[in-house]
N, C-alpha and C positions, 0 to 999 in steps of 0.2 A: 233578032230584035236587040236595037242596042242596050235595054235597060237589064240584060242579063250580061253585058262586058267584063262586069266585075268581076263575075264567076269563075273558078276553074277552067281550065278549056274543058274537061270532059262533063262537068257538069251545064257549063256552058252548050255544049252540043245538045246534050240531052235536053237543055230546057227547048234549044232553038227545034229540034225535029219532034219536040210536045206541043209549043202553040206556033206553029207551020201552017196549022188548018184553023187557028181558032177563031172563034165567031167576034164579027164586030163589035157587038157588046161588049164580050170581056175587052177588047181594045181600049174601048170607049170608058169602061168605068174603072180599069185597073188604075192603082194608084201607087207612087212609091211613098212609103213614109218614113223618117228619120226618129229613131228610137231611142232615149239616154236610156245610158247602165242603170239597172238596178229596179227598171219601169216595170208593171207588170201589164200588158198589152192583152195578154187573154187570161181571161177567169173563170176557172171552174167553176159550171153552175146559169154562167151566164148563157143569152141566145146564141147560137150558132149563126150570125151571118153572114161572116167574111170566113174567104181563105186565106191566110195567110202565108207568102213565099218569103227564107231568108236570103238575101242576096248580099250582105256582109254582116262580119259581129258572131258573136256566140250569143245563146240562148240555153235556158233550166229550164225541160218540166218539173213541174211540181206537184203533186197526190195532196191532195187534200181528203183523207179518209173521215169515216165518221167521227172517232176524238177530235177533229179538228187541230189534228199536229200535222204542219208540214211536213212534206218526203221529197226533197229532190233526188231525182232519179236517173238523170240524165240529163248528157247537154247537148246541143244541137246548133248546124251550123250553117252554111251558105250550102245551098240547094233543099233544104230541108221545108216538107208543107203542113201547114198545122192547121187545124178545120175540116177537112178534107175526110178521114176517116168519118167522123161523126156524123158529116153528110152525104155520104156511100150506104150507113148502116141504119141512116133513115131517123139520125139521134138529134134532139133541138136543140140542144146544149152544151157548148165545150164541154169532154170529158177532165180534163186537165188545166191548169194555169202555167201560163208560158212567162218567164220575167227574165229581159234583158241582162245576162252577163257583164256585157261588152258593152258601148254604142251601137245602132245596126241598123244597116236601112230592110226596111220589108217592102217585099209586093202585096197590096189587098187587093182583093176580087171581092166581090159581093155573090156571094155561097149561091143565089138561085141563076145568075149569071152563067157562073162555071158548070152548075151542075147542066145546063140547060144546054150547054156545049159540050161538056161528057156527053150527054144521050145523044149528038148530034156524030159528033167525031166517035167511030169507032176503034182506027190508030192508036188517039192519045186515051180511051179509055183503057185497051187494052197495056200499055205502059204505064199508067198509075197504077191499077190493077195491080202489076205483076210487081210492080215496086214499095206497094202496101204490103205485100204479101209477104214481102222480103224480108219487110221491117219489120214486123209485127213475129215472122218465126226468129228473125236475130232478137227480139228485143227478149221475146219469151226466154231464149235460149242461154243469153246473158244474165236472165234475171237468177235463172238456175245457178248458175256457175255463182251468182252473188250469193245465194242462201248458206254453200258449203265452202266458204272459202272461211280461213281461220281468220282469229282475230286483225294481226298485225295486217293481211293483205285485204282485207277492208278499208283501214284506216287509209294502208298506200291508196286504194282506188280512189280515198276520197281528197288524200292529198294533192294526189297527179291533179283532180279536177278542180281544184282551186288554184294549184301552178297555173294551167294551161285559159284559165278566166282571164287571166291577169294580162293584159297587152299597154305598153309592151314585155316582153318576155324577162323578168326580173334576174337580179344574182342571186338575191336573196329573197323570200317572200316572207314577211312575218304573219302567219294566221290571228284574226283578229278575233275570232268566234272564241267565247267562253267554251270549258270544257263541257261544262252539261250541254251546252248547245249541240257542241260535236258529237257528243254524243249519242242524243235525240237523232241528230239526221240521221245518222250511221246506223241508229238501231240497236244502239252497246249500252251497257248501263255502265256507268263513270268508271266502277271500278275495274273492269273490263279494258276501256278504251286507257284507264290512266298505265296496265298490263303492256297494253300494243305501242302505247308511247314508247317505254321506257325500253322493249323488242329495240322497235328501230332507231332510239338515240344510241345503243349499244352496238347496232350494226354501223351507226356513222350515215346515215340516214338523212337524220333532221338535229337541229341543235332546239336547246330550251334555254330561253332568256327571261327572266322572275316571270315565270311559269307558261308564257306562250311561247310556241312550239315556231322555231324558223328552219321555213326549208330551203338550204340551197339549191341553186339550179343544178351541181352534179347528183346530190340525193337526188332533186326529181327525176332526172337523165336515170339514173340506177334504179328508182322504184320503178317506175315507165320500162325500162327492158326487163325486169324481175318480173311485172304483171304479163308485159309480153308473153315472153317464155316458156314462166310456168305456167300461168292460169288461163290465156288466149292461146297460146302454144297447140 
């Protein structure tokens, strides 16, 4: 289908040998939409009606727990479906809020559409399926390795993931977020996170200019193989 070209080739395959069989509805009601940075496109809490596919751009989940403090958690990017879990597990309402990194175009399906062609097509169920399933033990598996990882290789993971928002790809990135802010996301309390700073301005890392933190593109290239390594390794 040409509206999957942008994509990877291998992901590109995959989408093409998932709707190979799909019902003319979804044909008929898919939509692409064009996304600005910074949008938030799905919200926690709200109906579940669409599924959403990325087909360029980055994307944040976001947790919105009971205090009502944001947690992004991860980002997500072309080929990635959002909607889809909730309406597998029978749930009316996004579990998560999804907000544009990047610019992005998405595919929307209308959720009774698709599911209505899941139960039709047993191929591409069995390939979501197996690809839920995938995600959902890396994402747990991930979230592990985040709990016990020390201070300073927090901050890097959250570094790398503001580097890698940013298109195009900077020399230098200056983080704009206040330190409590940073904080807050990451889960540190200030004087912790201000601990992890001062780690990796001393390993040559990141620079600080009257008091936000800039990260060159060789720190990010160096924090990025260091998570590698040790922590993905």
């Amino acid at each position: 289908m040409d509206v999957f070209q942008a994509l990877p080739p291998q992901k590109r395959n995959y989408m093409e040998l998932l709707f190979r069989n799909c019902t003319e509805e979804v044909k008929y009601y898919m939509t692409l939409i064009d996304i600005e940075a910074e949008h938030t496109f799905i919200k926690a809490g709200t109906d579940c009606t669409h599924i959403f596919i990325i087909l360029s751009g980055k994307v944040t989940g976001v947790e919105w727990p009971m205090h009502e403090r944001s947690y992004p958690f991860k980002d997500f990017g072309p080929g990635d479906f959002f909607g889809e879990i909730e309406c597998f597990a029978g749930l009316s309402q996004y579990r998560i809020s999804i907000i544009a990194s990047t610019p992005c175009r998405v595919l929307s399906i209308p959720a009774s559409a698709y599911m209505e062609w899941m139960r039709m097509d047993v191929d591409a169920l069995f390939l979501r399926t197996q690809e839920n399933i995938h995600r959902l033990i890396t994402q747990t598996a991930e979230a592990r390795k985040y709990l016990f990882m020390e201070g300073k290789d927090r901050l890097m993971v959250h570094l790398i993931r503001k580097f890698e928002q940013r298109l195009p790809t900077p020399q230098v990135l200056e983080l704009k977020q206040t330190r409590t802010q940073i904080a807050e996301e990451i889960g540190f309390s200030v004087k912790t996170l201000n601990r992890s700073i001062q780690k990796l301005e001393d390993m040559g890392l990141i620079r600080l200019q009257r008091g936000k933190i800039l990260i060159p593109e060789e720190g990010y290239r160096a924090m990025k193989a260091h998570i590698e390594h040790h922590i993905n390794g």
